[in-house]
N, CA, C and O of each residue as an XYZ file, in Angstrom:
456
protein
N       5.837      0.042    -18.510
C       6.411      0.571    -17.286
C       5.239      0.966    -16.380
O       4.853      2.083    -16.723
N       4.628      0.552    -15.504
C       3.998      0.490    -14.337
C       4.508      1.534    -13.303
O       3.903      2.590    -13.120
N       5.688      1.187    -12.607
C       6.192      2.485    -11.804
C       7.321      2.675    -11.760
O       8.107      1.729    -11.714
N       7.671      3.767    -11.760
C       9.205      4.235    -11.563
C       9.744      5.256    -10.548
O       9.294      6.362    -10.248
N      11.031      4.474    -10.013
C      11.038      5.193     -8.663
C      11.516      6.717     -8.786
O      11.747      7.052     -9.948
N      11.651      7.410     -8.103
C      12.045      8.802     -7.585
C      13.028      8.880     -6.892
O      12.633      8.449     -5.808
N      13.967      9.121     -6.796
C      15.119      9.752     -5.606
C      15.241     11.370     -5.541
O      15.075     12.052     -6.552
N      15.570     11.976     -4.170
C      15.790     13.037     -4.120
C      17.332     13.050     -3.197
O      17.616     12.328     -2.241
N      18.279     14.251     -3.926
C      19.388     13.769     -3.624
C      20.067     12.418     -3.479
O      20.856     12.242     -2.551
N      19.849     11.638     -4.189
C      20.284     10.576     -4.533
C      19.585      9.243     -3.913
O      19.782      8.129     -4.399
N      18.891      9.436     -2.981
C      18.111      9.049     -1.943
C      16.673      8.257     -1.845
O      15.803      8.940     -1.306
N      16.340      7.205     -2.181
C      14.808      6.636     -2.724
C      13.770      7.761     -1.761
O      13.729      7.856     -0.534
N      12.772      8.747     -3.071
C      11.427      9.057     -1.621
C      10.522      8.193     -2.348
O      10.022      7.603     -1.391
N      10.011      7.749     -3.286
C       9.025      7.458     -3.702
C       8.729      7.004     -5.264
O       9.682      6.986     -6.043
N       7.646      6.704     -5.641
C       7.602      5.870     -6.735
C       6.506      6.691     -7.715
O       5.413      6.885     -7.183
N       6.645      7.102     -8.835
C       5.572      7.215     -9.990
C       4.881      6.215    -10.560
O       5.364      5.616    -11.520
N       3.670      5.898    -10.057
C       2.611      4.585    -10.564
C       1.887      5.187    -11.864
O       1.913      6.334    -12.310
N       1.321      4.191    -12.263
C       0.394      4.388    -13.361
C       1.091      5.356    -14.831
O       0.479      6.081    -15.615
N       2.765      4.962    -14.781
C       3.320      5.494    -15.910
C       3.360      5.872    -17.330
O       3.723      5.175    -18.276
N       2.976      6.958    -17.334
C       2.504      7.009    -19.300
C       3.726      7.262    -19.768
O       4.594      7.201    -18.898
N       4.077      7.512    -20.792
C       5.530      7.923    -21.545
C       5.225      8.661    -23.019
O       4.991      7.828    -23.895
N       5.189      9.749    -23.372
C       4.891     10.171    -24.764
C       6.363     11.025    -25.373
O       6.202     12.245    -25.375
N       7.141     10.761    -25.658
C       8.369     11.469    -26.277
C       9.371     11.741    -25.128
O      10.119     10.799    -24.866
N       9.503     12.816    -24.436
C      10.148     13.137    -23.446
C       9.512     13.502    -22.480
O      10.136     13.953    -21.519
N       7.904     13.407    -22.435
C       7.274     13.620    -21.308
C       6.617     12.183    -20.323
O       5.798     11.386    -20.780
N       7.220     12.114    -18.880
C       6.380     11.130    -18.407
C       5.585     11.500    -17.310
O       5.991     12.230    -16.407
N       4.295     10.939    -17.377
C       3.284     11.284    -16.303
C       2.959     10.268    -15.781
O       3.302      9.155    -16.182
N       2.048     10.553    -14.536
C       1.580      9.315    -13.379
C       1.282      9.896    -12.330
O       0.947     11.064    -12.528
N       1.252      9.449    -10.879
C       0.747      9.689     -9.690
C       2.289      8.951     -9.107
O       2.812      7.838     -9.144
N       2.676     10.557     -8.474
C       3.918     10.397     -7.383
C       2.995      9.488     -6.210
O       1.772      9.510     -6.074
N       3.861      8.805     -5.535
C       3.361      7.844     -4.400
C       4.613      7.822     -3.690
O       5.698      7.397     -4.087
N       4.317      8.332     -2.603
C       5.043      8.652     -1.430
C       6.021      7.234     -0.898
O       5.510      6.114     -0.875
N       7.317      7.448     -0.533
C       7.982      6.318      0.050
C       8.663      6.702      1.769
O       8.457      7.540      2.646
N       9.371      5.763      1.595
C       9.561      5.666      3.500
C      10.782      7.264      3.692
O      11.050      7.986      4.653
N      11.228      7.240      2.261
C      12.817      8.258      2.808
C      11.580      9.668      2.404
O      12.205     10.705      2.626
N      10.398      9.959      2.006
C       9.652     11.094      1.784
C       9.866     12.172      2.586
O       9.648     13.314      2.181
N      10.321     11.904      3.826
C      10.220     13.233      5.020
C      11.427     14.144      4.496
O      11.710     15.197      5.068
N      12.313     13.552      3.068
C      13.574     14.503      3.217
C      13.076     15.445      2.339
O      13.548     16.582      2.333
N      12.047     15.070      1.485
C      11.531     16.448      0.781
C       9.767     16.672      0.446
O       9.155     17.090     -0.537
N       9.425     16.253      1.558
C       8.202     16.762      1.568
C       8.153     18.124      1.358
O       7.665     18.601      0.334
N       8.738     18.949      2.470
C       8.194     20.660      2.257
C       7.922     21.214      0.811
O       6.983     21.950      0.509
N       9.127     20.628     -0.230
C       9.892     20.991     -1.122
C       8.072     20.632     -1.906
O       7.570     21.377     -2.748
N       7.597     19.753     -1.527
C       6.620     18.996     -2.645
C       5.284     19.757     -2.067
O       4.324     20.052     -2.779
N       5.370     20.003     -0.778
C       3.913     20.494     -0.655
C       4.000     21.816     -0.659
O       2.864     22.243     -0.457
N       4.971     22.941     -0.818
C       4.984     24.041     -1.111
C       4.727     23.899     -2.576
O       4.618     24.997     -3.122
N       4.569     22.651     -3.552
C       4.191     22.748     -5.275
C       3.115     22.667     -5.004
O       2.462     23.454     -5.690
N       2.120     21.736     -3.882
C       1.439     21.228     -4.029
C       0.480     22.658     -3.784
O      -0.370     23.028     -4.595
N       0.713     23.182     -2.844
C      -0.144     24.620     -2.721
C       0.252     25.956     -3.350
O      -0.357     27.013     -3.184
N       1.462     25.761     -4.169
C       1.145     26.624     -5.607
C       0.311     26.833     -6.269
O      -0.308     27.854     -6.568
N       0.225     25.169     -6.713
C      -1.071     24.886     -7.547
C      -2.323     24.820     -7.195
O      -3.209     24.518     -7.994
N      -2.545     25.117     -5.864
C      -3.986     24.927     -5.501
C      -4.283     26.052     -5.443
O      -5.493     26.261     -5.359
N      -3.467     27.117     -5.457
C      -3.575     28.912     -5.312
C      -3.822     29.217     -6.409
O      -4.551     30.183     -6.633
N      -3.305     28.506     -7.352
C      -3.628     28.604     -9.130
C      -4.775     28.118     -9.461
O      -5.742     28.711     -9.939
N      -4.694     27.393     -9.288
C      -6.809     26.425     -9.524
C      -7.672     27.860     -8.896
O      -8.256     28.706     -9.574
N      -7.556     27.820     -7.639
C      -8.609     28.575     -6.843
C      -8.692     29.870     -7.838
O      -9.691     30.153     -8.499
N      -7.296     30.711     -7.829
C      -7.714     32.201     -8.972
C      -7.967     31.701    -10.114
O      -8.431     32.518    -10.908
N      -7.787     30.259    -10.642
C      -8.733     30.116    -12.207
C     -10.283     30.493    -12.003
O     -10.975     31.409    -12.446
N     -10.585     29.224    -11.004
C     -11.700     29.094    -10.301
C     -13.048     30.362    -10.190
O     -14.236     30.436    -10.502
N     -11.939     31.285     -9.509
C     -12.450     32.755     -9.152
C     -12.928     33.955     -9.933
O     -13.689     34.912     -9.787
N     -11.705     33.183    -11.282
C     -11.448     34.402    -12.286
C     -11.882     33.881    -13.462
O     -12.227     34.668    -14.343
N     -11.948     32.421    -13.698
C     -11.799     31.808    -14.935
C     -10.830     31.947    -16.292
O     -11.045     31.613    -17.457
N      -9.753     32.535    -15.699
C      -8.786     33.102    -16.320
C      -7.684     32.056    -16.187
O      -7.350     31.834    -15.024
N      -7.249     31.584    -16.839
C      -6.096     30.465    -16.555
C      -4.941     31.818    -16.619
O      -4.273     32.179    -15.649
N      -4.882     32.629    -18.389
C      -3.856     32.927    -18.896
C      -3.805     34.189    -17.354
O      -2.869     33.842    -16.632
N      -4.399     35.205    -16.880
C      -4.112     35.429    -15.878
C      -4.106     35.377    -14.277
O      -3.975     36.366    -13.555
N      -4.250     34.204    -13.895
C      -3.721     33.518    -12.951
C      -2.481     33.360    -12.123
O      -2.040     32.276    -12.503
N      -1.542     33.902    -11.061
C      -0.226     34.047    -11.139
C      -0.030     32.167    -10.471
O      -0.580     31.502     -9.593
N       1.074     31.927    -11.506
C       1.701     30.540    -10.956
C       2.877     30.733    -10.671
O       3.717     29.846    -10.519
N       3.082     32.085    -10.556
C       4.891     31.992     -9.790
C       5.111     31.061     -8.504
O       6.022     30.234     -8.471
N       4.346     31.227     -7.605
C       4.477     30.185     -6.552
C       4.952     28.493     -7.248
O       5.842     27.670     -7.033
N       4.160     28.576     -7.860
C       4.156     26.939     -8.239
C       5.659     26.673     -9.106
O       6.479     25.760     -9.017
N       5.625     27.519     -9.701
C       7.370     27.594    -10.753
C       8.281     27.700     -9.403
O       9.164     26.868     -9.198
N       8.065     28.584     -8.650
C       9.504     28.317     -7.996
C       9.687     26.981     -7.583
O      10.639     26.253     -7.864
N       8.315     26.616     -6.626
C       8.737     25.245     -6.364
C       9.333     23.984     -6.804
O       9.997     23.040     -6.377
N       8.560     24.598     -8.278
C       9.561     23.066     -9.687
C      10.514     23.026     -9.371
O      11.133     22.119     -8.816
N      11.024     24.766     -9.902
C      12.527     25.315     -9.905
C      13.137     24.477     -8.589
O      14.179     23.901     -8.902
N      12.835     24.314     -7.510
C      13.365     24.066     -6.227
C      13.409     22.660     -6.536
O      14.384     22.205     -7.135
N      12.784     22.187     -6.308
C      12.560     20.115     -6.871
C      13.256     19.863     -8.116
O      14.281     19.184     -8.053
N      12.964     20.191     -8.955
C      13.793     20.059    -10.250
C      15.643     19.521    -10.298
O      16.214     18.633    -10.932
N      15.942     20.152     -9.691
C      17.468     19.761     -9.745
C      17.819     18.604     -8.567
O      18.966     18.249     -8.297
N      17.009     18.263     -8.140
C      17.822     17.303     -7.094
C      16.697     16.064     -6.945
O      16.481     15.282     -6.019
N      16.200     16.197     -8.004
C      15.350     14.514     -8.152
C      15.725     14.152     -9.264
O      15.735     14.867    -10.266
N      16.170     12.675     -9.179
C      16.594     11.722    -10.399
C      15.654     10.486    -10.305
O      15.297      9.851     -9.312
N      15.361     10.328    -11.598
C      14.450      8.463    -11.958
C      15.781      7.699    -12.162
O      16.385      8.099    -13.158
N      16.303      6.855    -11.586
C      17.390      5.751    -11.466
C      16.717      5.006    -12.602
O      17.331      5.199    -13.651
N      15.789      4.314    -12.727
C      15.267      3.446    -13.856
C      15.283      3.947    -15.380
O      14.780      3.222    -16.238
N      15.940      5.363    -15.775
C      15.796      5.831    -16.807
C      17.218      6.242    -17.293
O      17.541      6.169    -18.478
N      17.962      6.634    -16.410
C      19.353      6.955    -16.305
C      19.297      8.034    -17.308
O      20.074      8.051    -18.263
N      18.235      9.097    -17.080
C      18.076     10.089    -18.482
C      18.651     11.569    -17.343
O      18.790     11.189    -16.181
N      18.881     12.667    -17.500
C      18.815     13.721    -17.054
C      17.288     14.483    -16.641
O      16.838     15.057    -17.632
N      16.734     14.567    -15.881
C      15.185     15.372    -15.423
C      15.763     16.550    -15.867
O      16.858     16.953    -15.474
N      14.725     17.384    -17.059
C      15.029     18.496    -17.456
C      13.859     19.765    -16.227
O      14.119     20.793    -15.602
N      12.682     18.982    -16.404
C      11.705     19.844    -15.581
C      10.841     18.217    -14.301
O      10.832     17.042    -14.667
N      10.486     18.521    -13.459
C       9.339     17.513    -12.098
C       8.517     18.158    -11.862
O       8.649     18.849    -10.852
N       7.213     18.280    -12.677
C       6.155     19.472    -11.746
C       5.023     18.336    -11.125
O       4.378     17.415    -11.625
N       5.141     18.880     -9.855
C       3.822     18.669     -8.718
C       3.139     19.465     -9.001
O       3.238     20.633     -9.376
N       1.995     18.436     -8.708
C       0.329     19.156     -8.931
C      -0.580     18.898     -7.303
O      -0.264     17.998     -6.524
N      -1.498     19.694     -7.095
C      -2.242     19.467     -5.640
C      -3.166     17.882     -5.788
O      -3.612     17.316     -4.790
N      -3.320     17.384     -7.079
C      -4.083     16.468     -6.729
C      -2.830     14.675     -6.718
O      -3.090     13.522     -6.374
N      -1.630     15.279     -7.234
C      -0.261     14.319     -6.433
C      -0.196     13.484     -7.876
O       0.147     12.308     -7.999
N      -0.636     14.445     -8.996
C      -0.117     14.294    -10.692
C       1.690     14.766    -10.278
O       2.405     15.173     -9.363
N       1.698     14.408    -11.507
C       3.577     14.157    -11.588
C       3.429     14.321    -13.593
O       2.952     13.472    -14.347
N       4.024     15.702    -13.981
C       4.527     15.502    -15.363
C       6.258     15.439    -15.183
O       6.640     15.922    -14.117
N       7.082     15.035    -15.870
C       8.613     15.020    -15.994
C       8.930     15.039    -17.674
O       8.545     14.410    -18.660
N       9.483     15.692    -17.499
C      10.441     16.121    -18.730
C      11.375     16.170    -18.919
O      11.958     17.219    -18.646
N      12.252     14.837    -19.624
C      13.693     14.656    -19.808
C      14.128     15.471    -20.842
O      13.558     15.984    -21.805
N      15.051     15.473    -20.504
C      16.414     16.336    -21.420
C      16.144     15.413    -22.992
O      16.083     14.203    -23.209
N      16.032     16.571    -23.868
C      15.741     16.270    -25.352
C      17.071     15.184    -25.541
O      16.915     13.980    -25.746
N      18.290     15.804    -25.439
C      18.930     14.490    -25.585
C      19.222     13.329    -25.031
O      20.133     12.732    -25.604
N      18.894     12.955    -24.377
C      18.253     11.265    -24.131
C      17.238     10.724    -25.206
O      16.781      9.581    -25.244
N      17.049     11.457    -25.819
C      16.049     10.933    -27.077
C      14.471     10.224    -26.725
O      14.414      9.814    -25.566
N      13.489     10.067    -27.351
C      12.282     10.249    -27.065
C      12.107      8.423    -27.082
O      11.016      8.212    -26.553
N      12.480      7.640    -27.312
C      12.470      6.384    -27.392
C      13.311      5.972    -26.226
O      13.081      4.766    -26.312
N      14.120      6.075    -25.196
C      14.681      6.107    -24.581
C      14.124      4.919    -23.350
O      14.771      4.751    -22.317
């Protein structure tokens, strides 16, 4: 699997390239599509969660105290209204990262071979 698309609200924004797959986790590089403007905010408010999180690692060298609440809400916010059509699995968690990483985590039952 090479790439797999993204919808938000049911809606194509974009595609996950460079697809890994290990059990129920899939990673890659989100890549932006033409319907993107319907949830950009949604993605770059993750995207500068996480860059607020890097920077106080950065600062502090502290991962474990670091606050990533910013960045959780934003999942929380994205999370429920993006589906992979090519997997027909349930998205349990979608976290954005500032450098435009993509982990996803399907619902245990869809099973890890899936």
């Amino acid at each position: 699997m090479s790439q797999l698309a993204v919808c938000w609200d049911g809606r194509p924004v974009g595609v996950i390239a460079h697809v890994r797959r290990e059990g129920f986790c899939i990673s890659g590089r989100f890549v932006p599509g033409d319907g993107f403007d319907a949830c950009r905010a949604a993605f770059e408010e993750a995207y500068r969660g996480d860059e607020d999180y890097q920077r106080a690692i950065a600062a502090t060298g502290d991962p474990v105290g670091a606050d990533r609440e910013r960045w959780h809400a934003a999942v929380d916010a994205i999370t429920p209204r993006v589906t992979l059509p090519g997997l027909g699995a349930p998205v349990e968690e979608f976290n954005v990262f500032a450098d435009g990483g993509v982990e996803v985590y399907l619902s245990e039952s869809d099973g890890p071979d899936a």
